[in-house]
N, C-alpha and C positions, 0 to 999 in steps of 0.2 A: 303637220309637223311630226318627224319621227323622235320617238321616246328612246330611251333605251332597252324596255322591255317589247316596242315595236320590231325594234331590231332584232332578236333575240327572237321572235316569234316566225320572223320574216325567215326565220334561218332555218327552221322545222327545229328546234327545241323546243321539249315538252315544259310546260307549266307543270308543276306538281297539285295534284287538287286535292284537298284535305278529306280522307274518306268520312270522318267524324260527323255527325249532322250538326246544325247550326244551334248551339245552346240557348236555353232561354234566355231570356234577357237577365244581365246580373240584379238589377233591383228585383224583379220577377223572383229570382231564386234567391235574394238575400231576405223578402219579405217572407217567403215560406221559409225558410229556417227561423228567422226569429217568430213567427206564428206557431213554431212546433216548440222553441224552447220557452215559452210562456204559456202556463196552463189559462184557462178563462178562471176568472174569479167564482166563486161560489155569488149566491143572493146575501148573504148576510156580509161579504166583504163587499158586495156593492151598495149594500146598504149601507155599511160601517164610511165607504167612504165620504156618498153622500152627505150624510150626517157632519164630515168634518167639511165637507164643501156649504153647508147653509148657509154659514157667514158671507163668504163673500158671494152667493149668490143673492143672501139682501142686501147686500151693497151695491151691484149690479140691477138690482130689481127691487127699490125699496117700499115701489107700495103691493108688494106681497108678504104674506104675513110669514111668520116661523111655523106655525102650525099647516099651511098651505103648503109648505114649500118640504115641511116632514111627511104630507099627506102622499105628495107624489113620489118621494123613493127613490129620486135621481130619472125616473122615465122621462127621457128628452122629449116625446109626444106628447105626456102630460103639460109639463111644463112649456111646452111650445105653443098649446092650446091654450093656458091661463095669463100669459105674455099678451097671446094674443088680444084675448078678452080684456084684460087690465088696462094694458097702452093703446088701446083700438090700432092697433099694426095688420100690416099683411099677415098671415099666415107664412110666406116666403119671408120674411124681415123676423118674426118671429125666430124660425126654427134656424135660420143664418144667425141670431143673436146666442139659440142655444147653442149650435153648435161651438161657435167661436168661445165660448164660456168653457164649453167640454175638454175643447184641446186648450185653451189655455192654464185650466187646472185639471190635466188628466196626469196622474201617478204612476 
């Protein structure tokens, strides 16, 4: 089936080809700009957040204690390991439960 750029082709007209190389992908490059305009938190604003995350992390996990849960600091490894041990879970169910806790309260 001829197109209409078949035809055109067919004719010896040139195609224009764009000399610029092919950009990154725009989530690619929209993820590295917001990466540069957000510094990383300092330890004491990760801690400061933590601290207002325990609540609903013993709601989420109520037979962990408040002391337990100030001991680890917001460490998703920690806590993914004491999950683990507490609810006898996978390790994989564990750290799938942190995570989804993370981004659901991340600020």
């Amino acid at each position: 089936m001829n197109t209409p750029s078949d035809a055109s082709a067919a004719k010896g007209s040139v195609v224009p080809v764009d000399p610029q190389p092919e950009p990154e992908s725009k989530s690619k490059a929209l993820t590295e700009s917001v990466r540069r305009a957000r510094p990383l938190p300092s330890g004491a604003e990760l801690k400061g957040r933590w601290k207002q995350r325990i609540g609903a992390a013993k709601i989420a996990w109520g037979k962990l204690t408040e002391d337990e849960l100030l001991k680890i600091e917001g460490h998703e490894e920690k806590l993914s390991g004491l999950i683990q041990q507490r609810y006898a879970i996978t390790r994989n169910e564990a750290v799938k439960q942190v995570k989804a806790f993370f981004f659901k309260h991340r600020s």
